[in-house]
NUTORPA-575508 format. One line per 8 residues: number of its first residue (from 1); their letters; for each residue x, y, z of N, C-alpha, C. Coordinates in pm, whole numbers, plus 50000, padded with zeros to 5 digits. Layout:
<recs>
NUM = A = X/Y/Z/X/Y/Z/X/Y/Z ~ ... $
</recs>
This chain:
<recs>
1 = XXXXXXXX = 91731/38568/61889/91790/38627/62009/91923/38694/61978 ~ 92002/38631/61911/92139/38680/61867/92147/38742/61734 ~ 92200/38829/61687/92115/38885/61529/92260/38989/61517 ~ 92276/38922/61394/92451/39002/61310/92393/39162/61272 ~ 92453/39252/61315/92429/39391/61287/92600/39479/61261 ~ 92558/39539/61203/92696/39663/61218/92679/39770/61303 ~ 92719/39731/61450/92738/39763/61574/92787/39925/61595 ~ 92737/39995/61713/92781/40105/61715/92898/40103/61757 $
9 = XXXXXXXX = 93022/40180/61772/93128/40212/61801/93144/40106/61927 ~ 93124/40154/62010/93164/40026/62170/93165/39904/62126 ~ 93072/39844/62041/93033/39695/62039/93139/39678/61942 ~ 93181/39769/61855/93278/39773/61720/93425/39752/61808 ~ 93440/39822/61885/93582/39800/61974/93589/39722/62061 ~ 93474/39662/62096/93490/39510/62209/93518/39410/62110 ~ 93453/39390/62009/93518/39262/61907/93619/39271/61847 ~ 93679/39408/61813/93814/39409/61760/93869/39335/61904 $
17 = XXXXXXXX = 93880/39407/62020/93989/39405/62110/93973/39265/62158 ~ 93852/39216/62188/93892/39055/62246/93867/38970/62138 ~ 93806/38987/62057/93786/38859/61910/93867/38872/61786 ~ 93976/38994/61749/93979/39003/61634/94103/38911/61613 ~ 94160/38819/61735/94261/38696/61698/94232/38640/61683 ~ 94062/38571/61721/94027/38413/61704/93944/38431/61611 ~ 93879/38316/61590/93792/38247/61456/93632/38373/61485 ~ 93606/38450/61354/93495/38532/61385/93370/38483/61428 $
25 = XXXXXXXX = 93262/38523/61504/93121/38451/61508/93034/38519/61457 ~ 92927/38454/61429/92797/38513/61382/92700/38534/61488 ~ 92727/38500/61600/92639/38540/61712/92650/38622/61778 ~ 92763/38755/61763/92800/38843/61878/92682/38915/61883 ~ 92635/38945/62053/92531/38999/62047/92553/39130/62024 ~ 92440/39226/62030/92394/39341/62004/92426/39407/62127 ~ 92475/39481/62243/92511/39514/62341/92346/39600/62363 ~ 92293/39666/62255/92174/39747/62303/92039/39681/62319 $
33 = XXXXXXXX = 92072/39552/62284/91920/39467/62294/91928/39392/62435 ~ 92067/39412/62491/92057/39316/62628/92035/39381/62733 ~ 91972/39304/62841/91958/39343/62934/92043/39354/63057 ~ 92050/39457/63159/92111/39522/63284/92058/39423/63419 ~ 92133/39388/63491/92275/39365/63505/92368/39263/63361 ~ 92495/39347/63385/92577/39271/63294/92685/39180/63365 ~ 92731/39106/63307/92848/38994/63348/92925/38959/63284 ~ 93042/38909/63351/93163/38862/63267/93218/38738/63348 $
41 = XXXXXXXX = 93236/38647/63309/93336/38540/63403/93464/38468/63252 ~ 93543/38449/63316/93672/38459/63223/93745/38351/63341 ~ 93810/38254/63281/93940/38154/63317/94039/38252/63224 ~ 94165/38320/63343/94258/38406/63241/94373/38293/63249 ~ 94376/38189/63311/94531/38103/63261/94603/38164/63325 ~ 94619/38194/63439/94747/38259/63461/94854/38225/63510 ~ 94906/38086/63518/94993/38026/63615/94986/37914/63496 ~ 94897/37862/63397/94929/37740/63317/95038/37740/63229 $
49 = XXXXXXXX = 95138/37680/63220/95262/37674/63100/95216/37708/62993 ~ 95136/37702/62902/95069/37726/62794/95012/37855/62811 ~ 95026/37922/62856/94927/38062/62868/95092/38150/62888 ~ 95133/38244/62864/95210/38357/62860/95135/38453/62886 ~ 95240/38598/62891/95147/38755/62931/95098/38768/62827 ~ 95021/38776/62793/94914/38823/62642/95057/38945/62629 ~ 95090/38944/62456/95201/39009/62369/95314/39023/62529 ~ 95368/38985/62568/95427/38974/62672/95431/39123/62760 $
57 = XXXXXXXX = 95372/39136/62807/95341/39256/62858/95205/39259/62975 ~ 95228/39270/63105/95152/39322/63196/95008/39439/63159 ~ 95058/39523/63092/94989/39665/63071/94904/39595/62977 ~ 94974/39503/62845/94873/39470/62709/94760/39401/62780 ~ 94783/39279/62912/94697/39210/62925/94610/39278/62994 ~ 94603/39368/63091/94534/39443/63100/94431/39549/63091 ~ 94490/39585/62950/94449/39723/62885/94324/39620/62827 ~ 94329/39516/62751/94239/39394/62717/94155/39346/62784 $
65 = XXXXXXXX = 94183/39337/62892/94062/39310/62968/93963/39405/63015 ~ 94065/39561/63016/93927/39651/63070/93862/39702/62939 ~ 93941/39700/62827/93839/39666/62695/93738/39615/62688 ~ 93760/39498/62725/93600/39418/62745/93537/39403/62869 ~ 93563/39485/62990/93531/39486/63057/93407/39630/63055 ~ 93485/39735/62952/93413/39864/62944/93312/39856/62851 ~ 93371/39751/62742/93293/39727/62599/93127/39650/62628 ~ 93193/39571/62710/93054/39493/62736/92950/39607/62890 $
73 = XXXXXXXX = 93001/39654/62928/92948/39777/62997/92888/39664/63135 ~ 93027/39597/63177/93024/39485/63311/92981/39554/63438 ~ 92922/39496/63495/92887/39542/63626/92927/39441/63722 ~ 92949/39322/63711/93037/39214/63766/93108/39144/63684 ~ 93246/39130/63742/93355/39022/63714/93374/38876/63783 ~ 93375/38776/63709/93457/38667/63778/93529/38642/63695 ~ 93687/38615/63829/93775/38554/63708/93835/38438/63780 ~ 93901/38345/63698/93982/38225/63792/94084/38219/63719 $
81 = XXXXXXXX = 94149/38158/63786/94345/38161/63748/94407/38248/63779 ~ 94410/38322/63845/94466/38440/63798/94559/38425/63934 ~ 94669/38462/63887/94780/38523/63972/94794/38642/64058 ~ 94835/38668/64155/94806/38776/64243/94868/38906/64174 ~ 94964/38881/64068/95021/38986/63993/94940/39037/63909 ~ 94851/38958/63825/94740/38983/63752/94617/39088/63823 ~ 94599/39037/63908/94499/39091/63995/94547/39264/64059 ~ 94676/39265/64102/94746/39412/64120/94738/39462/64024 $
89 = XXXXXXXX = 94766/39428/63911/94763/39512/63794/94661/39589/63756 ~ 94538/39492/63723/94426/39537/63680/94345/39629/63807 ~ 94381/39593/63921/94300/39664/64025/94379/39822/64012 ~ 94492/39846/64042/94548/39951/63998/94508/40033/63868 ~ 94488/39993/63785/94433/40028/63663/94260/40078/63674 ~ 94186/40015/63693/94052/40014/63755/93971/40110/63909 ~ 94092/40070/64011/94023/40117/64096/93973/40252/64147 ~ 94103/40340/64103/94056/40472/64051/94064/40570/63974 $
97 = XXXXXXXX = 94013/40527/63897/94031/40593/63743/93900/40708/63724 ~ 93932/40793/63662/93866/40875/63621/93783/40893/63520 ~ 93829/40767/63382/93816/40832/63239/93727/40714/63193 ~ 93671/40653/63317/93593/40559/63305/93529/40531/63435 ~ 93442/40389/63467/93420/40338/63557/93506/40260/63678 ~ 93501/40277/63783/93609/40264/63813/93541/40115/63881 ~ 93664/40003/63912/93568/39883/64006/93627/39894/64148 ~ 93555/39860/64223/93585/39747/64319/93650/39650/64344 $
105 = XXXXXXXX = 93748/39553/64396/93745/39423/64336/93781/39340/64482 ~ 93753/39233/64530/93836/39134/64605/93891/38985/64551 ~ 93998/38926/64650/94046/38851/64581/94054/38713/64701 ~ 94077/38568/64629/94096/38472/64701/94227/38419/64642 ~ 94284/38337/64752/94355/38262/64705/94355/38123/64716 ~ 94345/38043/64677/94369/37886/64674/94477/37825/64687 ~ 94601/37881/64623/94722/37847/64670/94765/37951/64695 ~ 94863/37907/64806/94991/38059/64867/95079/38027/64768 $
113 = XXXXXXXX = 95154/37962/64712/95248/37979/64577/95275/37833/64442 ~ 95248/37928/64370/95250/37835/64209/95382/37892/64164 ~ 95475/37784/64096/95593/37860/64013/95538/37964/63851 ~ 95386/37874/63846/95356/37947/63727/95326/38090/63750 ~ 95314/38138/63851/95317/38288/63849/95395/38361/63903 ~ 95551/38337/63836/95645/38399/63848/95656/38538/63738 ~ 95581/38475/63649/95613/38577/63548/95505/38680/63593 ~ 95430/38678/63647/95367/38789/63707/95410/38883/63779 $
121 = XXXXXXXX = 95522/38845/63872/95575/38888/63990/95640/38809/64115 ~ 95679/38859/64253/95735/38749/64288/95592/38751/64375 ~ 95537/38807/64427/95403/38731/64499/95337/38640/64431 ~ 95366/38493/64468/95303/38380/64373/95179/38318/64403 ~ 95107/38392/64502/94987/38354/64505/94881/38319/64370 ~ 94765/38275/64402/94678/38210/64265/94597/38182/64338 ~ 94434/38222/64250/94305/38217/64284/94233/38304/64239 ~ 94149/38316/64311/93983/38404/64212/93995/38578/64256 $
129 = XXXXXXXX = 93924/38583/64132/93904/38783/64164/93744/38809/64163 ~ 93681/38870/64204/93585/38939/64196/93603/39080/64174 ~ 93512/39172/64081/93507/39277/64047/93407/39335/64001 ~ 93336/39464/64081/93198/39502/64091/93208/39647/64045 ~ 93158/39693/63951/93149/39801/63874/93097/39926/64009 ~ 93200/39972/64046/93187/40139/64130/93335/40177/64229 ~ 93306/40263/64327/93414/40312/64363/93440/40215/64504 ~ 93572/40278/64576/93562/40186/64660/93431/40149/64795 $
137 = XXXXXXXX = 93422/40002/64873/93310/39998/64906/93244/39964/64845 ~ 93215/39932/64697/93098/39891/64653/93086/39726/64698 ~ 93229/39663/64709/93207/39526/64784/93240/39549/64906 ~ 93164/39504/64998/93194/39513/65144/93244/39391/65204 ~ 93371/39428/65245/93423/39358/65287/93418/39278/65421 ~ 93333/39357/65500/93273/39234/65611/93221/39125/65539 ~ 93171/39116/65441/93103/38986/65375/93194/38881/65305 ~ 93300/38954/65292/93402/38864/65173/93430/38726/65249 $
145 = XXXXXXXX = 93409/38639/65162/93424/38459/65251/93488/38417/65164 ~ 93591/38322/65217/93663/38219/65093/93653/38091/65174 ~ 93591/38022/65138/93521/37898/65143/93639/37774/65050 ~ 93661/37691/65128/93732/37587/65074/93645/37455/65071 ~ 93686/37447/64893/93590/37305/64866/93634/37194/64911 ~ 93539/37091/64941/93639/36939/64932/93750/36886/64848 ~ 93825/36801/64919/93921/36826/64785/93973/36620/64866 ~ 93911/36516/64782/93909/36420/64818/94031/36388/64746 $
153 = XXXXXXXX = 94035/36433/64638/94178/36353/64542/94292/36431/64584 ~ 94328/36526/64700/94446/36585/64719/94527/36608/64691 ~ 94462/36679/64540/94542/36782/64465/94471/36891/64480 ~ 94495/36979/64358/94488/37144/64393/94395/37170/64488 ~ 94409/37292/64574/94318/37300/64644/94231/37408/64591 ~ 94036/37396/64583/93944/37484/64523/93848/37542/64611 ~ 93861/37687/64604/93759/37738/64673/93606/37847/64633 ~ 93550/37882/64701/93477/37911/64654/93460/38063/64721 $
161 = XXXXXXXX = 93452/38163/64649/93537/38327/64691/93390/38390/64671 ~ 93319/38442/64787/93220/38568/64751/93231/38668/64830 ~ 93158/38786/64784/93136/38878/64869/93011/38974/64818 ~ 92954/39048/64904/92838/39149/64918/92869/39271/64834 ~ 92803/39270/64747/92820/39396/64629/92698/39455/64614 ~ 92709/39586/64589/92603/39665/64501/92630/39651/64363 ~ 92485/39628/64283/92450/39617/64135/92340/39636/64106 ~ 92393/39763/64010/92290/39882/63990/92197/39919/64054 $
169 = XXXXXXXX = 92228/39919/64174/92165/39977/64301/92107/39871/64389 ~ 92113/39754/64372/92081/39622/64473/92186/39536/64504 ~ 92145/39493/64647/92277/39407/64718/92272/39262/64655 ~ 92375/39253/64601/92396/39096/64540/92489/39021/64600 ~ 92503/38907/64634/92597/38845/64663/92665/38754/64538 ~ 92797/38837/64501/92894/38753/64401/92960/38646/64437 ~ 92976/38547/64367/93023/38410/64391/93121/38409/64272 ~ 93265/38319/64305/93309/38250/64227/93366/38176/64238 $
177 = XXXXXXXX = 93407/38047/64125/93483/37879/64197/93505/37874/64062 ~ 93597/37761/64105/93684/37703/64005/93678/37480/64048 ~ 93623/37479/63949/93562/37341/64007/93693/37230/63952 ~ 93748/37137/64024/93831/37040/63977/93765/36964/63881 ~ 93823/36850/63811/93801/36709/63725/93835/36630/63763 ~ 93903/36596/63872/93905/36444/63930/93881/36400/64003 ~ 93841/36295/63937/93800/36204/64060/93614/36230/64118 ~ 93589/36223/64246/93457/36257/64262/93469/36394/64322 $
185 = XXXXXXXX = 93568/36497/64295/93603/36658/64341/93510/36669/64248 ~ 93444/36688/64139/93296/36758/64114/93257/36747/64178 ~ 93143/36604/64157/93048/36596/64248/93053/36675/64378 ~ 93140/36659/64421/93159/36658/64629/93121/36862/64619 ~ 93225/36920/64546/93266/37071/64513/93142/37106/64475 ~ 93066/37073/64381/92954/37146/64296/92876/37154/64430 ~ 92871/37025/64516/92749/37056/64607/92727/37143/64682 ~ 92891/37121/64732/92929/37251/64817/92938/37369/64814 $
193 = XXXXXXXX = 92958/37404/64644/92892/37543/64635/92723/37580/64655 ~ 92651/37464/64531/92539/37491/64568/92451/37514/64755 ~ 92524/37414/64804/92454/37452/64964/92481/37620/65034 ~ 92600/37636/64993/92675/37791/65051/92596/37856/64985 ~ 92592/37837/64818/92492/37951/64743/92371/37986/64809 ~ 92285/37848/64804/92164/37894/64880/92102/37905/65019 ~ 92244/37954/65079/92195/38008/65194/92173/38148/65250 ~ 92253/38223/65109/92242/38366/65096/92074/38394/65059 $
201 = XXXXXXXX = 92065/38474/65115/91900/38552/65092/91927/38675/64982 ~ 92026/38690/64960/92051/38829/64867/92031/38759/64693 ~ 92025/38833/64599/91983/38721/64458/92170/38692/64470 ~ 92169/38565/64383/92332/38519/64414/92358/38511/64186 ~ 92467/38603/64208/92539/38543/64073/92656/38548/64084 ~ 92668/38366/64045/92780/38292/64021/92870/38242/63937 ~ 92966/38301/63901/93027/38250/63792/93136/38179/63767 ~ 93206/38099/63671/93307/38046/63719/93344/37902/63613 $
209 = XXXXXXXX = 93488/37860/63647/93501/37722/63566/93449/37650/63626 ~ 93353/37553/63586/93307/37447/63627/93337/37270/63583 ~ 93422/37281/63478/93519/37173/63423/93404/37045/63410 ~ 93275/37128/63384/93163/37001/63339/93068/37067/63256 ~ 92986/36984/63166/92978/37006/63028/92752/37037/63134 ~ 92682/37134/63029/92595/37149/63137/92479/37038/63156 ~ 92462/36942/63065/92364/36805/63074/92444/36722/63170 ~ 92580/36705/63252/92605/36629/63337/92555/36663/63472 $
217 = XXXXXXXX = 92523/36506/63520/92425/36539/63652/92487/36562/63770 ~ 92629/36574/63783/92721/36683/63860/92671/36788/63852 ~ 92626/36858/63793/92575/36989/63802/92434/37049/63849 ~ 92367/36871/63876/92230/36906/63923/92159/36963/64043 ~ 92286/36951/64174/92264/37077/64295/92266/37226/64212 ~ 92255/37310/64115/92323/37442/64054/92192/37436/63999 ~ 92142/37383/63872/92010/37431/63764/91874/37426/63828 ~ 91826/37473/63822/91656/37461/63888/91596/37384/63749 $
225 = XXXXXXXX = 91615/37374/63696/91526/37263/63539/91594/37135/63541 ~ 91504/37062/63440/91583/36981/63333/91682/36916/63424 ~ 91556/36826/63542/91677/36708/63632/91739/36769/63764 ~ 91758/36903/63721/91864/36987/63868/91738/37026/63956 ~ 91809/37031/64125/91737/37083/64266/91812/37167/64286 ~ 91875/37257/64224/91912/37384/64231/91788/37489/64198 ~ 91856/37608/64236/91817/37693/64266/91876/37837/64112 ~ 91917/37783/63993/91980/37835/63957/91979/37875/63815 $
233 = XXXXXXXX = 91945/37986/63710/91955/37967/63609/92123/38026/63527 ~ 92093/37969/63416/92220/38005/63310/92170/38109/63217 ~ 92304/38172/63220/92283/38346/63111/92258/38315/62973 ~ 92321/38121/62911/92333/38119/62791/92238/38010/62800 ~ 92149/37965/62825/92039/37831/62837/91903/37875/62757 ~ 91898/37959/62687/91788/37990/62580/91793/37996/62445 ~ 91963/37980/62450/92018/38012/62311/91976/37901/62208 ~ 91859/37891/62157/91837/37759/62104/91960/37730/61947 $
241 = XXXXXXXX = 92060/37838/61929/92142/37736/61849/92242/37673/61838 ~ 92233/37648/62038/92317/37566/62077/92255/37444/62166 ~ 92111/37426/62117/92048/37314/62191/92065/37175/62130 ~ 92093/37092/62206/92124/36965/62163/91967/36895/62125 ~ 92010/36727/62085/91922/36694/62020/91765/36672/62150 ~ 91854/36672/62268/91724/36643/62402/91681/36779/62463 ~ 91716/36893/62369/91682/37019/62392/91535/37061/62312 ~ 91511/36960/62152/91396/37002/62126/91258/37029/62196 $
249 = XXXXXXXX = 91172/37139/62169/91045/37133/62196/91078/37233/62312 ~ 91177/37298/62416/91217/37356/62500/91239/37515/62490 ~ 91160/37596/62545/91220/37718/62593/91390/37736/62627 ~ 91387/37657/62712/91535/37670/62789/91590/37507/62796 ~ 91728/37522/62822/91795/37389/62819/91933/37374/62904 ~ 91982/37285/62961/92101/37292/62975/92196/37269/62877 ~ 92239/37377/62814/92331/37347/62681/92375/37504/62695 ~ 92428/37517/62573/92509/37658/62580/92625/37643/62480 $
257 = XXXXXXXX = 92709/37762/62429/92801/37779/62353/92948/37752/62418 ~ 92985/37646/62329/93128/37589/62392/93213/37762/62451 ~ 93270/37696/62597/93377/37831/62594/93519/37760/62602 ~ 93524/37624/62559/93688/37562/62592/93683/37514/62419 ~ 93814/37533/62424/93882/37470/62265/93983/37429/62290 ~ 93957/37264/62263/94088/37221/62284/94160/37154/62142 ~ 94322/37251/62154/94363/37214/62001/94328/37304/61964 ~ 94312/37483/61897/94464/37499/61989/94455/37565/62081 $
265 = XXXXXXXX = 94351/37551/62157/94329/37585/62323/94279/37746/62310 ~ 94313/37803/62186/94310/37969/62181/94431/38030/62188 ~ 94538/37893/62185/94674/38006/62199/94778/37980/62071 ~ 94736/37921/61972/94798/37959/61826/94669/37862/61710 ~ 94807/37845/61626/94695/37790/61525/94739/37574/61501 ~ 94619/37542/61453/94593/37381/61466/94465/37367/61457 ~ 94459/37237/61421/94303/37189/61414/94203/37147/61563 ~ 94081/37192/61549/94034/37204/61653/93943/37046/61685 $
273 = XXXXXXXX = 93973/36998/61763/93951/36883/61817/93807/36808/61887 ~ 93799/36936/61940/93724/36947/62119/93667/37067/62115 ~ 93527/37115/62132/93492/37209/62214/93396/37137/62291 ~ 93330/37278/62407/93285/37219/62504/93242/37341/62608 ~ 93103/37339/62670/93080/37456/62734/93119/37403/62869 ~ 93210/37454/62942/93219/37448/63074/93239/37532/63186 ~ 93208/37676/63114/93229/37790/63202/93059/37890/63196 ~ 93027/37920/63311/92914/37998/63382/92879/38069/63409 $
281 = XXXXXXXX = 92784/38147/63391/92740/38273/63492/92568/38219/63500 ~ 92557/38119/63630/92465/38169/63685/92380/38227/63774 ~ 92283/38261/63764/92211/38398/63831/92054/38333/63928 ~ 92044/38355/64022/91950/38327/64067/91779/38356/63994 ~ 91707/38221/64001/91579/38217/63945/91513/38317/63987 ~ 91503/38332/64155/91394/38385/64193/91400/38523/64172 ~ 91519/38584/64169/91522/38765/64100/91555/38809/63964 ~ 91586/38690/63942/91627/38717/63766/91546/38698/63662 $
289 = XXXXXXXX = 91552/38755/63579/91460/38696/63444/91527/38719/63284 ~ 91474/38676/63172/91538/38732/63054/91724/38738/63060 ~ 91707/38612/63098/91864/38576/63064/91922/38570/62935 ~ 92055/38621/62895/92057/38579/62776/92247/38567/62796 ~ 92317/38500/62703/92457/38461/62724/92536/38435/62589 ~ 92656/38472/62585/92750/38448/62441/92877/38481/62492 ~ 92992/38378/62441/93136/38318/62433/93158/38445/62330 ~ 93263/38504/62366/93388/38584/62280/93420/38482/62223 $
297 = XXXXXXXX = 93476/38515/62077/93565/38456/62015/93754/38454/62056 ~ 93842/38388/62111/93937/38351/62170/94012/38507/62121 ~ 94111/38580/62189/94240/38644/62157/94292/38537/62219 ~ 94361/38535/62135/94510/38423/62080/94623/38495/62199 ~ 94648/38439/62298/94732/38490/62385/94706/38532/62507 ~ 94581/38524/62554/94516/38587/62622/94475/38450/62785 ~ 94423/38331/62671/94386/38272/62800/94342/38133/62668 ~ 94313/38015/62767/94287/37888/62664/94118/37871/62680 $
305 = XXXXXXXX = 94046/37956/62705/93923/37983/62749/93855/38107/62679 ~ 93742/38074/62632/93681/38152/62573/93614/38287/62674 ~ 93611/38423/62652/93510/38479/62807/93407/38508/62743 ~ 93333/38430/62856/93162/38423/62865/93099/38570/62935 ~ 93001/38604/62828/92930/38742/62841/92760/38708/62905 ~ 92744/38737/62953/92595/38748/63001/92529/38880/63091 ~ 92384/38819/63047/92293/38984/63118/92132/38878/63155 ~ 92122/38978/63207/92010/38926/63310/91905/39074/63385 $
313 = XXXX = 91799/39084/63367/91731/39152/63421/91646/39152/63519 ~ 91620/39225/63638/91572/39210/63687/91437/39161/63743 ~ 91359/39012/63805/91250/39000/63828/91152/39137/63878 ~ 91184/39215/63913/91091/39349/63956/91141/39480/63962 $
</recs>
């Protein structure tokens, strides 16, 4: 499925620009063997002490992301963390541009103010972005919902941000969340997305941190296989050379390519401790098919999260 080639030009400048700080892989895919619709979901750090402006600069972190935003030839974005300064930036940059594709984008917030995103600006808002490959209108904003998860341990507060997009000419409904770790805020959160997810009739892709590894049965409202009553498949769940040992004998699995490193998180150098897949893009069973999914290798500065690439083609 994944197969080392010497890439044409685009695929040559998406791995310089987001991989050529971190540790190289042997799995970057082939951009011409995958399939349409494309995806991106990314944790950018943007408010964590440990995360800075990528080379300290607004424009650098930017210019980087629509690198791989153009490189991988995205037709949807999810991102989480992100600061409301982050989000101006890149939408400005994006929304109408000429010398490319231009996006769409809406935004949630979860908190009205973090001190960590001062360095962004003084609007200190924080929360999710969505971003849909066309001009403006391509997300309609009568649809945009920000949905607030349970939040039993009363800390951060997590929500769950979609709205009604066109992709590549069909109405999708984009989703994205950012799932807590404590306490029983999985459990309670995961469900709560899954119920909201499947009440949309439009195909739903969802992407997002999910701060759980994909064989935990927190996650079993989300997968349609392998234990889950979801409704839901994963972009990277075929990749058999990341199937664990209860993956043999399987087409598909809940497993996937770590996108967290912890130690040194992706933001210098140290020995690596911890990895661990806990970030998503998935896409509804019933319109999707020929999923396929792969982790960038880390830019060092960028975010403590690997960004997860996926494509998915259409059931008809």
């Amino acid at each position: 499925m994944r197969k080392v080639f010497t890439f044409f030009l685009a695929a040559l400048v998406a791995l310089v620009t987001l991989s050529a700080a971190g540790p190289a892989r042997a799995d970057t895919p082939d951009p011409a063997n995958w399939p349409k619709p494309r995806f991106l979901s990314y944790n950018v750090c943007g408010a964590a002490g440990q995360c800075g402006i990528y080379q300290n600069s607004a424009t650098a972190w930017s210019n980087t992301m629509i690198s791989a935003i153009d490189n991988w030839d995205a037709d949807l974005i999810m991102l989480q963390e992100v600061c409301y300064g982050q989000w101006t930036t890149l939408r400005a940059a994006l929304q109408n541009r000429t010398s490319g594709s231009p996006y769409d984008s809406i935004w949630g917030a979860s908190l009205a103010s973090t001190n960590g995103c001062k360095k962004w600006g003084s609007d200190l808002r924080y929360g999710l972005v969505i971003l849909a490959k066309g001009g403006a209108g391509t997300i309609n904003n009568s649809y945009r919902e920000v949905t607030y998860l349970p939040n039993p341990s009363g800390g951060e507060a997590r929500i769950l941000l979609c709205g009604r997009a066109s992709v590549t000419g069909r109405l999708v409904r984009a989703c994205d969340t950012h799932i807590d770790y404590v306490g029983s805020d999985p459990q309670q959160q995961v469900a709560a997305v899954a119920a909201k997810t499947r009440g949309y009739t439009e195909p739903v892709v969802l992407g997002g941190d999910f701060n759980l590894e994909p064989q935990d049965a927190r996650l079993n409202p989300i997968y349609d296989h392998s234990g889950g009553t979801g409704v839901f498949q994963e972009v990277d769940e075929n990749d058999t050379s990341y199937f664990t040992a209860g993956c043999a004998g399987l087409d598909r699995c809940r497993s996937g390519e770590p996108t967290e490193t912890v130690t040194p998180d992706c933001q210098g150098s140290g020995s690596v401790t911890h990895t661990a897949k806990i970030d998503y893009i998935f896409v509804s069973a019933a319109f999707f098919t020929t999923v396929r999914g792969d982790a960038a290798a880390c830019t060092v500065g960028m975010s403590d999260h690997h960004l997860l690439r996926g494509a998915a083609a259409w059931v008809s």
